[in-house]
C-alpha positions in Angstrom: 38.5 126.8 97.1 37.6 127.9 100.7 33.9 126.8 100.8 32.5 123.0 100.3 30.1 123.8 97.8 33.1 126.0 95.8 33.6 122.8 93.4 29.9 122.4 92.4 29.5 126.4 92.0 32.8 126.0 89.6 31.0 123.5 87.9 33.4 120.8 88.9 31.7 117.3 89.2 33.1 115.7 92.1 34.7 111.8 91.5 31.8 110.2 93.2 28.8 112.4 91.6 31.0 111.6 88.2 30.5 108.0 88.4 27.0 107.8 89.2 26.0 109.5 85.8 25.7 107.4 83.2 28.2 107.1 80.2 27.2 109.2 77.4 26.0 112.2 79.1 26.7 115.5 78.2 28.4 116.5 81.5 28.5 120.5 81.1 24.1 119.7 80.5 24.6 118.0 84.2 22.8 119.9 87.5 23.7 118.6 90.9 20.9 119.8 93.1 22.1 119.9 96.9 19.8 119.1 99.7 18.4 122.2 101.4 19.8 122.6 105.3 18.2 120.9 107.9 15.8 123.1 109.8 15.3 122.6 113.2 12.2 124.5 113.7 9.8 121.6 114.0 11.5 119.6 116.2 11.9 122.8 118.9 7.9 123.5 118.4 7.6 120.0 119.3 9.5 120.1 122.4 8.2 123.0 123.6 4.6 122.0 123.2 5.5 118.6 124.5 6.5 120.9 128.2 4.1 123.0 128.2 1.5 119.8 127.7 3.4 118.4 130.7 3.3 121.4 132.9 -0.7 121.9 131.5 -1.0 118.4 132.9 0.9 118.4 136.2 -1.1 121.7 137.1 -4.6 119.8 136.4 -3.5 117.1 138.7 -2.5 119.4 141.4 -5.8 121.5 141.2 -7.5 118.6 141.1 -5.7 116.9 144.2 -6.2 120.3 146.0 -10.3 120.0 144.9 -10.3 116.4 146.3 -8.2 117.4 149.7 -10.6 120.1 150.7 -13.6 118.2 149.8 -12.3 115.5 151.8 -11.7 118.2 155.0 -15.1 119.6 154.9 -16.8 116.0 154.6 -14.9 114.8 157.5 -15.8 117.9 159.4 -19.5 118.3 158.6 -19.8 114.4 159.4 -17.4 113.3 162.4 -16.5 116.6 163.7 -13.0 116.2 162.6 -11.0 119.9 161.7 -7.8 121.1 160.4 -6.6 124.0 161.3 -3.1 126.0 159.4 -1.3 128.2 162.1 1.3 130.4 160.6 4.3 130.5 162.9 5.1 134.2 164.7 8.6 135.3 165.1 9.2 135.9 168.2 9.1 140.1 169.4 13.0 140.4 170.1 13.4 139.3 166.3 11.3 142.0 165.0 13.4 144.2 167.3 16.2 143.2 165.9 15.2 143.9 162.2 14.3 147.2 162.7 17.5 148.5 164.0 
């Protein structure tokens, strides 16, 4: 008998299945119904929806702070003459020389 469930597919009742059933019982009228196999498709759906609910979430509150920010920049501007300016930095010429070749 190479597989587990060989005995009960022989129609061997195992010793501790044997004892449970009570005394009198016609034993070749006896089914043992296994458990069906854990499936683990419902607890993968829930962790992927649980991510992409957090990533949903963390994106909201980036947009959100990125609203707020550039509110807040042209409010200051418009009222106390405050600015922000975003320079991008150049590489110098000899780099670019240097690429090229």
């Amino acid at each position: 008998m190479r597989q587990p469930d060989a005995q009960l597919r022989a129609g061997h009742i195992p010793s501790e299945l044997y004892r449970q059933i009570p005394p009198g019982t016609d034993t070749n009228a006896v089914v043992i119904v296994q458990a069906a196999p854990r499936s683990y498709a419902g607890p993968i759906l829930l962790t992927l929806t649980i991510t992409a609910g957090a990533v949903a979430i963390l994106f909201a509150v980036a947009l959100t702070a990125q609203i707020i920010a550039a509110s807040l920049v042209a409010v200051l501007s418009a009222s106390c003459g405050l600015g922000l300016t975003l320079n991008r930095a150049r590489r110098p010429a000899r780099a670019k020389a240097r690429r090229r070749s």
